[in-house]
N, C-alpha and C positions, 0 to 999 in steps of 0.2 A: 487743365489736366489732359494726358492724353490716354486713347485707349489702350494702350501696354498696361498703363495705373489701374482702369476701370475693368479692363480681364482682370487684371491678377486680385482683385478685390471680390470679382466676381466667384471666380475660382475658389479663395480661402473658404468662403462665402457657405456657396454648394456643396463645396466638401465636408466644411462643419457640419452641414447638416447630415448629410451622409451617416455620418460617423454619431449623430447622435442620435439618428434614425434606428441605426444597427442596435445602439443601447438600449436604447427604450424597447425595441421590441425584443430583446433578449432579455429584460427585465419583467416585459409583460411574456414570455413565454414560462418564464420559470414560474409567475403568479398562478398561471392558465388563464390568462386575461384576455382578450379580448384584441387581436392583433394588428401591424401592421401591414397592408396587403402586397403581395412579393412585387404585384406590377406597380405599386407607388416607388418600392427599393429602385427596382429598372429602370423606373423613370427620371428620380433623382439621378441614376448612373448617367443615364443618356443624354442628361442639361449639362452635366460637367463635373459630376461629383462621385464621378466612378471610382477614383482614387481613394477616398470618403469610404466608402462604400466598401471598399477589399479592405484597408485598414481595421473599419470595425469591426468585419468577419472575421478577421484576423485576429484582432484586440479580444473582439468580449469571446472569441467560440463560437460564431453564432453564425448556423444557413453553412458549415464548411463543407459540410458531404453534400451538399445539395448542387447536383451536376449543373442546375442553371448558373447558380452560384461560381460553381467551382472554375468553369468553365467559360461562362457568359461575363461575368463582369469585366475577366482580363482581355475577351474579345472586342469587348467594346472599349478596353483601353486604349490595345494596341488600334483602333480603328481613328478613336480621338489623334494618340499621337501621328497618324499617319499624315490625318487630318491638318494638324499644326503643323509639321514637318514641309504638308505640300502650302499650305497659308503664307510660312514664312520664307516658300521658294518664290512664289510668284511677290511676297509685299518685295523682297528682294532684289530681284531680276528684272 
């Protein structure tokens, strides 16, 4: 196998989770339950799963006005994409 196969595994992977992180704590907000913490959200964004992460905001409602939110998860999208963009100049060149 090569690692093109074991990203993109990885990716599906982190993002699922993302998105099912956004759930669960949108599920536990509406209880008044007992939450999950916004820097574990960022953290999952920051391993790879930022995309995850805007979807679910997106999907359930949930952290949308929240400026860290609003504004920080697509920063750190565009920072990934940058990221892979300069990865796949230099595996390139």
């Amino acid at each position: 196998m090569d690692i093109f196969f074991f990203a993109c595994v990885y990716l599906v992977f982190i993002n699922t989770v993302g998105i099912v992180l956004m759930y669960c704590d949108k599920k536990k907000a509406i209880k008044g339950k007992w939450r999950i913490k916004e820097q574990t959200l960022f953290n999952i964004a920051l391993l790879g799963g930022s995309v995850g992460i805007l979807l679910g905001s997106k999907r359930f409602h949930h952290k949308t006005l929240h400026k860290l939110f609003k504004y920080g998860i697509p920063s750190i999208i565009t920072f990934q994409i940058a990221v892979l963009l300069l990865a796949v100049y230099w595996f390139f060149i």
